[in-house]
PyMOL Python script that loads the backbone (N, CA, C, O; Angstrom):
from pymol import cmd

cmd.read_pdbstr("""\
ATOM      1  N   UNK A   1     -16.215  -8.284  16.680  1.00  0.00           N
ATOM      2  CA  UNK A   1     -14.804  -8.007  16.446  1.00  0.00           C
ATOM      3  C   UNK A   1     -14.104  -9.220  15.834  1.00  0.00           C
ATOM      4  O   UNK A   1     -13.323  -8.944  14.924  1.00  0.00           O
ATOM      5  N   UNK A   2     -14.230 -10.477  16.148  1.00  0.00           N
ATOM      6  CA  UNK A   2     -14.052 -11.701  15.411  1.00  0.00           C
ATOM      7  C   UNK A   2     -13.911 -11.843  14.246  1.00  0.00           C
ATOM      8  O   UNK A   2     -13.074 -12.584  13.728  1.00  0.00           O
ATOM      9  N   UNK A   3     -15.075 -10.836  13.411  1.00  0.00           N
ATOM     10  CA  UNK A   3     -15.398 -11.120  11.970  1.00  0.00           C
ATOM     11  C   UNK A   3     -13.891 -10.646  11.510  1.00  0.00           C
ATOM     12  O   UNK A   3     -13.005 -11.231  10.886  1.00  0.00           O
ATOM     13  N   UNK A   4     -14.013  -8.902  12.278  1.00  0.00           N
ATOM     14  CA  UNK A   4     -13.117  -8.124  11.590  1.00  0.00           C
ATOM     15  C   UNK A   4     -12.088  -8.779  11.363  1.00  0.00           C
ATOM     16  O   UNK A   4     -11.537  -8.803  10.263  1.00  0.00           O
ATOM     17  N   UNK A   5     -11.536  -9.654  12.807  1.00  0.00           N
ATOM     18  CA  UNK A   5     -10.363 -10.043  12.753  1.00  0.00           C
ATOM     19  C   UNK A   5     -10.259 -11.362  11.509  1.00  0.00           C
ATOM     20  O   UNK A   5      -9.176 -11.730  11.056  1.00  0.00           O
ATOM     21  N   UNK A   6     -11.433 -11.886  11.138  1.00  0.00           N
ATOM     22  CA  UNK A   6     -10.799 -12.747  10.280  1.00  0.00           C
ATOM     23  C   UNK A   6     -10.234 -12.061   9.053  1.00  0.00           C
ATOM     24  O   UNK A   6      -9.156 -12.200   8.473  1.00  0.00           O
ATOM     25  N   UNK A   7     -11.328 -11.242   8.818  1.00  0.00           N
ATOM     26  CA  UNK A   7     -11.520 -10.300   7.138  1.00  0.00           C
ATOM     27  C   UNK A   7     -10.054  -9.595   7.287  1.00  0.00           C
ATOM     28  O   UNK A   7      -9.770  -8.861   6.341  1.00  0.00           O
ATOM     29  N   UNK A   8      -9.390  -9.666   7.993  1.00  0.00           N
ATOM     30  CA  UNK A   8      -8.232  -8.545   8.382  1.00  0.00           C
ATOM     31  C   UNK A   8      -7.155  -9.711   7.779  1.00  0.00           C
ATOM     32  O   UNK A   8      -6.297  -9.589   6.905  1.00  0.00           O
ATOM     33  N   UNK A   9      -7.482 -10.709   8.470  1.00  0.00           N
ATOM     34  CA  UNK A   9      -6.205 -11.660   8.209  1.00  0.00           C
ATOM     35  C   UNK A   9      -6.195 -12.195   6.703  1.00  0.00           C
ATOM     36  O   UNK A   9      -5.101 -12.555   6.266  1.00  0.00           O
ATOM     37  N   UNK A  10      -7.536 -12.298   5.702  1.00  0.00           N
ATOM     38  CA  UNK A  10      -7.130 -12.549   4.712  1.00  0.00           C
ATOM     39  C   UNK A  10      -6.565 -11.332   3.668  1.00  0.00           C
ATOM     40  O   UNK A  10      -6.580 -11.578   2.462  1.00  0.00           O
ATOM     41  N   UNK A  11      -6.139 -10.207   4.078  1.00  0.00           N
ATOM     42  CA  UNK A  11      -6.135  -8.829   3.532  1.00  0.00           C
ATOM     43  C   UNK A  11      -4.613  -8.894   3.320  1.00  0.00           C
ATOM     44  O   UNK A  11      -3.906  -9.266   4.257  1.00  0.00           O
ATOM     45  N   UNK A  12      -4.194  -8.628   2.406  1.00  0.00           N
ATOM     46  CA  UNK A  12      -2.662  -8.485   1.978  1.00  0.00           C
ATOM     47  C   UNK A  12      -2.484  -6.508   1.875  1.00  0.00           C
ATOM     48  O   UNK A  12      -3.047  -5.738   1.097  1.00  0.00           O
ATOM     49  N   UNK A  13      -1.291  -6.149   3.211  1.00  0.00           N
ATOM     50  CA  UNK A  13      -1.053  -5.152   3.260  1.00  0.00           C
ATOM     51  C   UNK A  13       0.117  -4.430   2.386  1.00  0.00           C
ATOM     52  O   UNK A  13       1.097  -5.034   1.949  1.00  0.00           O
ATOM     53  N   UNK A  14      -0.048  -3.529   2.266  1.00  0.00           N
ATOM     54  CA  UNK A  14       0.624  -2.366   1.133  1.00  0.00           C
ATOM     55  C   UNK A  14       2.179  -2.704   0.989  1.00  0.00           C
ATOM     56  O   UNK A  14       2.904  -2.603  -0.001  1.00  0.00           O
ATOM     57  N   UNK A  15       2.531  -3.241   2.595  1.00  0.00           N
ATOM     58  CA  UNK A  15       4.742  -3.314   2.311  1.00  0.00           C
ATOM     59  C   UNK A  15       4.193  -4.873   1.818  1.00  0.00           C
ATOM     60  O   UNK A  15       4.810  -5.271   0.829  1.00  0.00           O
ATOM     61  N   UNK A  16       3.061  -5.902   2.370  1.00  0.00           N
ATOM     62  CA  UNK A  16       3.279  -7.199   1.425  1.00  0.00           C
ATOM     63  C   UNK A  16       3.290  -7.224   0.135  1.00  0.00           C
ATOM     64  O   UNK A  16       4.008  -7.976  -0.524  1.00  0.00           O
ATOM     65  N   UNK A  17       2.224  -6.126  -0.485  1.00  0.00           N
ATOM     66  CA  UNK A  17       2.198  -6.198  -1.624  1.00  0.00           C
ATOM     67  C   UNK A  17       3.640  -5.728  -2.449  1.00  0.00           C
ATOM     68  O   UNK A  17       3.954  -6.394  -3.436  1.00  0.00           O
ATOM     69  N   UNK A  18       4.419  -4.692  -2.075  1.00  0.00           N
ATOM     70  CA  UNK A  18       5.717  -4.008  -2.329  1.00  0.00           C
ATOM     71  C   UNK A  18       6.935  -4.793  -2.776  1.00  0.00           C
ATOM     72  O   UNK A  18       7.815  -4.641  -3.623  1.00  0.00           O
ATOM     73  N   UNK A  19       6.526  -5.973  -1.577  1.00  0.00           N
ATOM     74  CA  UNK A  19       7.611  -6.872  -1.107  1.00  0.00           C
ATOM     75  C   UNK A  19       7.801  -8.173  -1.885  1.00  0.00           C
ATOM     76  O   UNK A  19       8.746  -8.957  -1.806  1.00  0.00           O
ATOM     77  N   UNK A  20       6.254  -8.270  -2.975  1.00  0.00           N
ATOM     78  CA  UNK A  20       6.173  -9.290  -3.757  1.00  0.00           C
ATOM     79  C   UNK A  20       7.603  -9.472  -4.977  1.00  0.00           C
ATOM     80  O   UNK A  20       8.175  -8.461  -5.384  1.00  0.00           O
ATOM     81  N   UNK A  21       7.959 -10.659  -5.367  1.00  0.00           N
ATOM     82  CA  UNK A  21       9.257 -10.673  -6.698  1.00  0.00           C
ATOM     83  C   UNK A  21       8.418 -10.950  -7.440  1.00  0.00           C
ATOM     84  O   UNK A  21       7.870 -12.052  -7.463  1.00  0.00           O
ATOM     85  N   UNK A  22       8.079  -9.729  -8.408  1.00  0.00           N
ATOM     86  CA  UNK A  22       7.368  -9.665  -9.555  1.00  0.00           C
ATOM     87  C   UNK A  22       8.091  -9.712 -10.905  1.00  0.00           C
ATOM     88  O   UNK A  22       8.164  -8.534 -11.257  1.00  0.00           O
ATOM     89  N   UNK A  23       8.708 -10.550 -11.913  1.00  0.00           N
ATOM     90  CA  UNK A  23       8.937 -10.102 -12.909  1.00  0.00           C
ATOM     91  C   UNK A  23       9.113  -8.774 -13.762  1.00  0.00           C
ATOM     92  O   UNK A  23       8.066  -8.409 -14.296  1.00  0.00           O
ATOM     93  N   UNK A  24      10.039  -8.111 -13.958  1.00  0.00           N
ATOM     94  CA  UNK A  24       9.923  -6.971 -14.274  1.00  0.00           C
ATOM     95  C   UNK A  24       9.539  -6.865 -15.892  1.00  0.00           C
ATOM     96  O   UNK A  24       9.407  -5.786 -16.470  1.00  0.00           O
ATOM     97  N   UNK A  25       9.393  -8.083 -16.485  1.00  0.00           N
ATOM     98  CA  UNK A  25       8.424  -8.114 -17.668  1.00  0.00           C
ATOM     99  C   UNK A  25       6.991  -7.940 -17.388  1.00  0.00           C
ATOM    100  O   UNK A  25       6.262  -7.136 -17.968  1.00  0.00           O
ATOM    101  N   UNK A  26       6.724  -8.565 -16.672  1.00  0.00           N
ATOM    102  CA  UNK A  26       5.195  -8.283 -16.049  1.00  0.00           C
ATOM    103  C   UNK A  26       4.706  -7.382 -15.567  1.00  0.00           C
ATOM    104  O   UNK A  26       3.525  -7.051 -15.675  1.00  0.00           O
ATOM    105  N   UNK A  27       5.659  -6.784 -14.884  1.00  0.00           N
ATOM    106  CA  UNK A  27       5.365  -5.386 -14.761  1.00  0.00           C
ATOM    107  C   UNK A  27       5.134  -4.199 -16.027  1.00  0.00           C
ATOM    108  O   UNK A  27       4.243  -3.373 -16.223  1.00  0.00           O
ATOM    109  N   UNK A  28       6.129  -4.478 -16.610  1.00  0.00           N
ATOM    110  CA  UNK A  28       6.156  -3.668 -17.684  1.00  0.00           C
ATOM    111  C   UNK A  28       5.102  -4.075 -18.494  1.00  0.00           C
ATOM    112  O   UNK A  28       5.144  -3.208 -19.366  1.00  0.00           O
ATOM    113  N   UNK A  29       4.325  -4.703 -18.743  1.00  0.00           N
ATOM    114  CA  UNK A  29       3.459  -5.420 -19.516  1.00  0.00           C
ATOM    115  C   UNK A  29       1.739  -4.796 -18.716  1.00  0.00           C
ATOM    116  O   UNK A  29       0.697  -4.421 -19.253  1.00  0.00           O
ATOM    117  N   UNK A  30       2.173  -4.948 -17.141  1.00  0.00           N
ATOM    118  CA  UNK A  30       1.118  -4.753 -16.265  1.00  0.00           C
ATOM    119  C   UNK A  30       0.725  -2.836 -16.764  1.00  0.00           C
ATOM    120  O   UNK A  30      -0.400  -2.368 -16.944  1.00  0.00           O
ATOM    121  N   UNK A  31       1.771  -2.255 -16.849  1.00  0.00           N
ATOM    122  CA  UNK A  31       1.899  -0.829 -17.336  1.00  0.00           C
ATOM    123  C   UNK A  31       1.016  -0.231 -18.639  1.00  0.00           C
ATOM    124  O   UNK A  31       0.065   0.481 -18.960  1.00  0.00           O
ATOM    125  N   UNK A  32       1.958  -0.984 -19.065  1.00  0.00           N
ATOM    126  CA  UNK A  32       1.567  -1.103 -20.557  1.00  0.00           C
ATOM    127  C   UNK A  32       0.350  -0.973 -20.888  1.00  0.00           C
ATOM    128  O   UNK A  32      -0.155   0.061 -21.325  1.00  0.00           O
ATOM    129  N   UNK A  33      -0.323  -2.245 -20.658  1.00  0.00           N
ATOM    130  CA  UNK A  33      -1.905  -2.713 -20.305  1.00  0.00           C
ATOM    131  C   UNK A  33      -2.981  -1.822 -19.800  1.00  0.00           C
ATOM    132  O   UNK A  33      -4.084  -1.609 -20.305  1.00  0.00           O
ATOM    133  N   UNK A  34      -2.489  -1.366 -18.770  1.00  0.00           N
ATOM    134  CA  UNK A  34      -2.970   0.000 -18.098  1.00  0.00           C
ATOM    135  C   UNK A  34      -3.264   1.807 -19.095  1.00  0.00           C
ATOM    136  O   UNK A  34      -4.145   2.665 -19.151  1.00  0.00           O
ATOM    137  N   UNK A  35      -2.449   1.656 -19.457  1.00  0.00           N
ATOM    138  CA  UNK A  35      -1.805   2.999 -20.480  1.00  0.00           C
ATOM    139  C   UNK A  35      -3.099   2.755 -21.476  1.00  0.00           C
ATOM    140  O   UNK A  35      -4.069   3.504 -21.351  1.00  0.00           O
ATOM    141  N   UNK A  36      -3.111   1.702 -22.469  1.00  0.00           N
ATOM    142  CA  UNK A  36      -3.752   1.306 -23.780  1.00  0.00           C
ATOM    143  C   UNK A  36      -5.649   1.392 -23.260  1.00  0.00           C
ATOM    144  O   UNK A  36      -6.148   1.219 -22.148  1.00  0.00           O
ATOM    145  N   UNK A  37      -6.422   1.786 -24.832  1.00  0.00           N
ATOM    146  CA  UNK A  37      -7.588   1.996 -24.648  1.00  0.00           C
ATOM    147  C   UNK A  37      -8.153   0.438 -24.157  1.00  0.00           C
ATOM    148  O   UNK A  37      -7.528  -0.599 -23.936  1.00  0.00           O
ATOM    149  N   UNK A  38      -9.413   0.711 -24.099  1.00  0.00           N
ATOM    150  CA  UNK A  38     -10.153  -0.767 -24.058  1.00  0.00           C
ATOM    151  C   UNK A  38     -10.062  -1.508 -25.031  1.00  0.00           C
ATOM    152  O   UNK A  38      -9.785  -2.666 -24.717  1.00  0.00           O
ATOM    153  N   UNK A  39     -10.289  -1.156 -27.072  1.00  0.00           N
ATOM    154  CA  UNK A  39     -10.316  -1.324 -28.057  1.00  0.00           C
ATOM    155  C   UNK A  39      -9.379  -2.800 -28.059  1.00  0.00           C
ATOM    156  O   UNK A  39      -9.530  -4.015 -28.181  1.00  0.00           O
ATOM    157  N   UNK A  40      -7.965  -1.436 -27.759  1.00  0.00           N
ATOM    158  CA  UNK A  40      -6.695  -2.072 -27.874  1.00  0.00           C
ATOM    159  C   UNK A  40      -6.335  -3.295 -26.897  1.00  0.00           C
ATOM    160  O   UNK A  40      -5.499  -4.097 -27.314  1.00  0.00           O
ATOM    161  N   UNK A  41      -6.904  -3.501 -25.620  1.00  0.00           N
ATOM    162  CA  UNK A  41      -6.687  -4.138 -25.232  1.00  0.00           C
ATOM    163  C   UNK A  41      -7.369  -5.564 -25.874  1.00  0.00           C
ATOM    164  O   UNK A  41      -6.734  -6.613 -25.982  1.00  0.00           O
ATOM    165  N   UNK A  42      -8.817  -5.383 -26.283  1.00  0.00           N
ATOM    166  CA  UNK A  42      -9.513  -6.317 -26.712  1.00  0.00           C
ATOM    167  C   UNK A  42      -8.521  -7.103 -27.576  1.00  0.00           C
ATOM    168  O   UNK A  42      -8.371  -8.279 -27.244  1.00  0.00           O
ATOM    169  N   UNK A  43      -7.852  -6.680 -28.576  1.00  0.00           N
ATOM    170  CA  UNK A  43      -7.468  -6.438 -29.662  1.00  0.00           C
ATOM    171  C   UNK A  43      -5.704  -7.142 -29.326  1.00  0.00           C
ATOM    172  O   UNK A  43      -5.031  -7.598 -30.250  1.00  0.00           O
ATOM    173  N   UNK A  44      -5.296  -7.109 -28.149  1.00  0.00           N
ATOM    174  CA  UNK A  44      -4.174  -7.256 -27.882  1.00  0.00           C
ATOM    175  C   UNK A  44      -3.893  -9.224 -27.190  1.00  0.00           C
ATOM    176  O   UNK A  44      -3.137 -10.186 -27.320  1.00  0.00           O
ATOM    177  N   UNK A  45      -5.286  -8.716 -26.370  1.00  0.00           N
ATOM    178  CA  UNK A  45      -5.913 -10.117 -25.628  1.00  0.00           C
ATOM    179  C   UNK A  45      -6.232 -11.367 -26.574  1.00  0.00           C
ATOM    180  O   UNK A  45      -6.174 -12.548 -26.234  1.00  0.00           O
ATOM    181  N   UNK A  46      -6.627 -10.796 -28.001  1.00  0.00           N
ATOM    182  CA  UNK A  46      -7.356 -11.751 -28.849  1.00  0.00           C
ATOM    183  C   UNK A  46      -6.189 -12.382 -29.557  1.00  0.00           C
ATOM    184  O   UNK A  46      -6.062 -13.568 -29.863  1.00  0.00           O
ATOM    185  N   UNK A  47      -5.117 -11.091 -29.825  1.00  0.00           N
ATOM    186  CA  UNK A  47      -3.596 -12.042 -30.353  1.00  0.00           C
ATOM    187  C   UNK A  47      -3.728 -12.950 -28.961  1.00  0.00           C
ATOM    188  O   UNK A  47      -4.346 -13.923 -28.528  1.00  0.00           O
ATOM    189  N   UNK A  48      -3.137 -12.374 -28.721  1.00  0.00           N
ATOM    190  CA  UNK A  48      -2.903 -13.414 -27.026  1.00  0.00           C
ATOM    191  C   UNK A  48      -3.044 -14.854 -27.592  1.00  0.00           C
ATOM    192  O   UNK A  48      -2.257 -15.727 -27.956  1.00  0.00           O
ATOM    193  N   UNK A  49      -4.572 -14.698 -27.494  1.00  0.00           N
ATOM    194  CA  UNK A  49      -5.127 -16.019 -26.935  1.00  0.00           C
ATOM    195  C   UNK A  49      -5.413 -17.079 -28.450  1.00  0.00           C
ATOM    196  O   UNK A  49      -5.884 -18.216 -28.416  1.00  0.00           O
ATOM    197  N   UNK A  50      -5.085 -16.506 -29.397  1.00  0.00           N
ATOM    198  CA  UNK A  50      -5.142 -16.989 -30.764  1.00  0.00           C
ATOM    199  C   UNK A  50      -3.908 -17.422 -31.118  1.00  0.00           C
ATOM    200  O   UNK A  50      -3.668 -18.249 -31.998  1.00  0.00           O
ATOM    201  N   UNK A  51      -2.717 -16.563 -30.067  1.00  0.00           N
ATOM    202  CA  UNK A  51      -1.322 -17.892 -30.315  1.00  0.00           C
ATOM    203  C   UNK A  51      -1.116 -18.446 -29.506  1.00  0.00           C
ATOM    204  O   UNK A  51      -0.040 -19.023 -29.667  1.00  0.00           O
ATOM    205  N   UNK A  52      -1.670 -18.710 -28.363  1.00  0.00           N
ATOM    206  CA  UNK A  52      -1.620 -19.465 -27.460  1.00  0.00           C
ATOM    207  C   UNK A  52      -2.481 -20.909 -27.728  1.00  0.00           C
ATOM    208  O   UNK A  52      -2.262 -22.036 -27.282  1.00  0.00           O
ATOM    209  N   UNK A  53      -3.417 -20.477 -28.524  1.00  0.00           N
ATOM    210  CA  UNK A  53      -3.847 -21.810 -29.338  1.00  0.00           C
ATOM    211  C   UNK A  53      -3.587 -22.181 -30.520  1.00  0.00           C
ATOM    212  O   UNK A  53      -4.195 -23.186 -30.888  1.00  0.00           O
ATOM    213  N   UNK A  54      -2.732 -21.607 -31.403  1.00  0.00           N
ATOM    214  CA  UNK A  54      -1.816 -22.642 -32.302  1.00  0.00           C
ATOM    215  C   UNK A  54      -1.565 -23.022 -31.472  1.00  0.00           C
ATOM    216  O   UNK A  54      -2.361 -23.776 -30.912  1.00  0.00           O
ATOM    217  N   UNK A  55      -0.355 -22.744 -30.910  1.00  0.00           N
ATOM    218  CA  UNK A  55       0.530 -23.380 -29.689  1.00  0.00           C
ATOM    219  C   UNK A  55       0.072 -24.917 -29.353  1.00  0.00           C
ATOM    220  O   UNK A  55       0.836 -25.851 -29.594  1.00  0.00           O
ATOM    221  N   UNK A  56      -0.834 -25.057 -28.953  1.00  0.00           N
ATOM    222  CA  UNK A  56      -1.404 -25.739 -28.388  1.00  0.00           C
ATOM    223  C   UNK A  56      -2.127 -26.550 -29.603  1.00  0.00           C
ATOM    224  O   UNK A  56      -2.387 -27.695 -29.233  1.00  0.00           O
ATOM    225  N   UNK A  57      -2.507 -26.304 -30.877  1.00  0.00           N
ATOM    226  CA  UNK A  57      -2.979 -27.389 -31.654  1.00  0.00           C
ATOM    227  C   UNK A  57      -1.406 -27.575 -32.149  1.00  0.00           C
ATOM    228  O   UNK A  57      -1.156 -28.686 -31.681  1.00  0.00           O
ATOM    229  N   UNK A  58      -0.691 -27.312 -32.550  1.00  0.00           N
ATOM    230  CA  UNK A  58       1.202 -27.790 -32.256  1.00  0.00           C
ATOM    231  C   UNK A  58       1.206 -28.874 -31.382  1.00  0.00           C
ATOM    232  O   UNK A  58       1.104 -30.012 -31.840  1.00  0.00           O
ATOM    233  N   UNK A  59       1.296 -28.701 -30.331  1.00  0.00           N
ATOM    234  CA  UNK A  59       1.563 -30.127 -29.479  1.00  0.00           C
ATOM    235  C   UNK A  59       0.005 -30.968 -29.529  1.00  0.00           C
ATOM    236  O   UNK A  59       0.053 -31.866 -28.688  1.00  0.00           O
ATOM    237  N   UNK A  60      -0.901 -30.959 -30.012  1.00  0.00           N
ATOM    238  CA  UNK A  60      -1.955 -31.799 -30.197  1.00  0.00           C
ATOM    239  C   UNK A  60      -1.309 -32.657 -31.560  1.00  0.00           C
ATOM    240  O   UNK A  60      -1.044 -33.849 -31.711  1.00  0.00           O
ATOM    241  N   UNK A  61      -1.224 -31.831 -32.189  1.00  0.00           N
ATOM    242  CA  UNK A  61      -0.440 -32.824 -33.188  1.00  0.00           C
ATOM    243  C   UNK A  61       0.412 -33.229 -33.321  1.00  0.00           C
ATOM    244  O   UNK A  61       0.377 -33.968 -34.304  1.00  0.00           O
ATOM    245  N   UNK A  62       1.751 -33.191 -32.648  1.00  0.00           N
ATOM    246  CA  UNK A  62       2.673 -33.601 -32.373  1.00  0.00           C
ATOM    247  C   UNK A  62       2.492 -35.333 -31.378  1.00  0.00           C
ATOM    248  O   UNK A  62       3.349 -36.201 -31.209  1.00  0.00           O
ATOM    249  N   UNK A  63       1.093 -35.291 -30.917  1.00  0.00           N
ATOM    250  CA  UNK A  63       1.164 -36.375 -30.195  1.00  0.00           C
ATOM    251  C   UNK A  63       0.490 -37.379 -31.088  1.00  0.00           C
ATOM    252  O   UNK A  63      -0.643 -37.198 -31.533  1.00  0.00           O
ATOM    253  N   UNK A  64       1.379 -38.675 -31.392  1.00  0.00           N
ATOM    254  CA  UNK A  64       1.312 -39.763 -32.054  1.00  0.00           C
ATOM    255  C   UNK A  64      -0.321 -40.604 -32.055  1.00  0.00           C
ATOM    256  O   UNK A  64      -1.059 -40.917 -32.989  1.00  0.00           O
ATOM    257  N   UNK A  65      -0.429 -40.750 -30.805  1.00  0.00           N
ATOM    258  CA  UNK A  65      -1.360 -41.744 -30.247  1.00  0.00           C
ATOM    259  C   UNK A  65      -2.662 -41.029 -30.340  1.00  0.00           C
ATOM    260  O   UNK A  65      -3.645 -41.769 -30.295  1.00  0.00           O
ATOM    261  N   UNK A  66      -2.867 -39.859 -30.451  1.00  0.00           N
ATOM    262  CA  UNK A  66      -4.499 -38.696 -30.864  1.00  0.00           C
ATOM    263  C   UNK A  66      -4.525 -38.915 -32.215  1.00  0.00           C
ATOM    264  O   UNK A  66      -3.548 -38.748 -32.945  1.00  0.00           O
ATOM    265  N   UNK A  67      -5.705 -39.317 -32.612  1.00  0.00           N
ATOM    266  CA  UNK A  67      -6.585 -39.222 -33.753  1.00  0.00           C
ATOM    267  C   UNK A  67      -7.732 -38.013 -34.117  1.00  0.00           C
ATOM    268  O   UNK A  67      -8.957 -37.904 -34.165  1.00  0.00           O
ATOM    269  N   UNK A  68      -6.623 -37.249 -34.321  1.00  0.00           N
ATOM    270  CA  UNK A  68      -7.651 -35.861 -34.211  1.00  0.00           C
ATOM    271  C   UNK A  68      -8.133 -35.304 -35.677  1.00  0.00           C
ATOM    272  O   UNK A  68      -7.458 -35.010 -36.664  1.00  0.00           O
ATOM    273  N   UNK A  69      -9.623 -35.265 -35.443  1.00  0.00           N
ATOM    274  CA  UNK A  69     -10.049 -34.509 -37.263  1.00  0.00           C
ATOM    275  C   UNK A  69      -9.094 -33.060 -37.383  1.00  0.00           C
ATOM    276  O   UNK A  69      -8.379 -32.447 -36.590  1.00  0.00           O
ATOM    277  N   UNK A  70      -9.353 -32.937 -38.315  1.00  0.00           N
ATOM    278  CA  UNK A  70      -8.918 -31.587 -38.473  1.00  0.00           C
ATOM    279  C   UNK A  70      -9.558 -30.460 -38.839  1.00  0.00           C
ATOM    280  O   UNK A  70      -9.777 -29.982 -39.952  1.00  0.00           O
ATOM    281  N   UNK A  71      -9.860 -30.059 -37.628  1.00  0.00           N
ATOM    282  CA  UNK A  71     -10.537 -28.631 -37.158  1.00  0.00           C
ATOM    283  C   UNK A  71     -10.187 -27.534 -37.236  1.00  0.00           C
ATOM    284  O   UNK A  71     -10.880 -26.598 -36.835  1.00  0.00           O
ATOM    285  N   UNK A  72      -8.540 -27.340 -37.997  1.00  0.00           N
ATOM    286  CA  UNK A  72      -8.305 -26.109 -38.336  1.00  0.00           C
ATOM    287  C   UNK A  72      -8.345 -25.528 -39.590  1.00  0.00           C
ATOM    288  O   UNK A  72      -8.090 -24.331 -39.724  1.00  0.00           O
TER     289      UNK A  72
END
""", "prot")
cmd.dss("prot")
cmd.show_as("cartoon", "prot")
cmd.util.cbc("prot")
cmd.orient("prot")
């Protein structure tokens, strides 16, 4: 009965989950996501993560003191 009781305590119940302050962009996004094929998601994920790295070679170059080739 021990076990149960631990496995119990790391378990997040249905009003905790309810009760979470979720962004209602995220939600809507969480929806969204849900709705769309696999294709599309692939496809949605890959923008994603392809401006999230400009982004990010942006502030690589923005920093003075990096001597970075240029890999793009």
């Amino acid at each position: 009965m021990e076990v149960n009781d631990k496995e119990e305590q790391g378990k997040t119940t249905v009003e905790e989950t309810v009760n979470l302050k979720i962004p209602k962009q995220v939600l809507d996004f969480a929806e969204f996501y849900a709705e769309i094929g696999s294709m599309e998601r692939d496809a949605l994920l890959t923008k994603i993560v392809i401006e999230r790295l400009r982004e990010m070679k942006e502030q690589f170059i923005t920093l003075p003191y990096l001597q970075i080739p240029e890999l793009w």
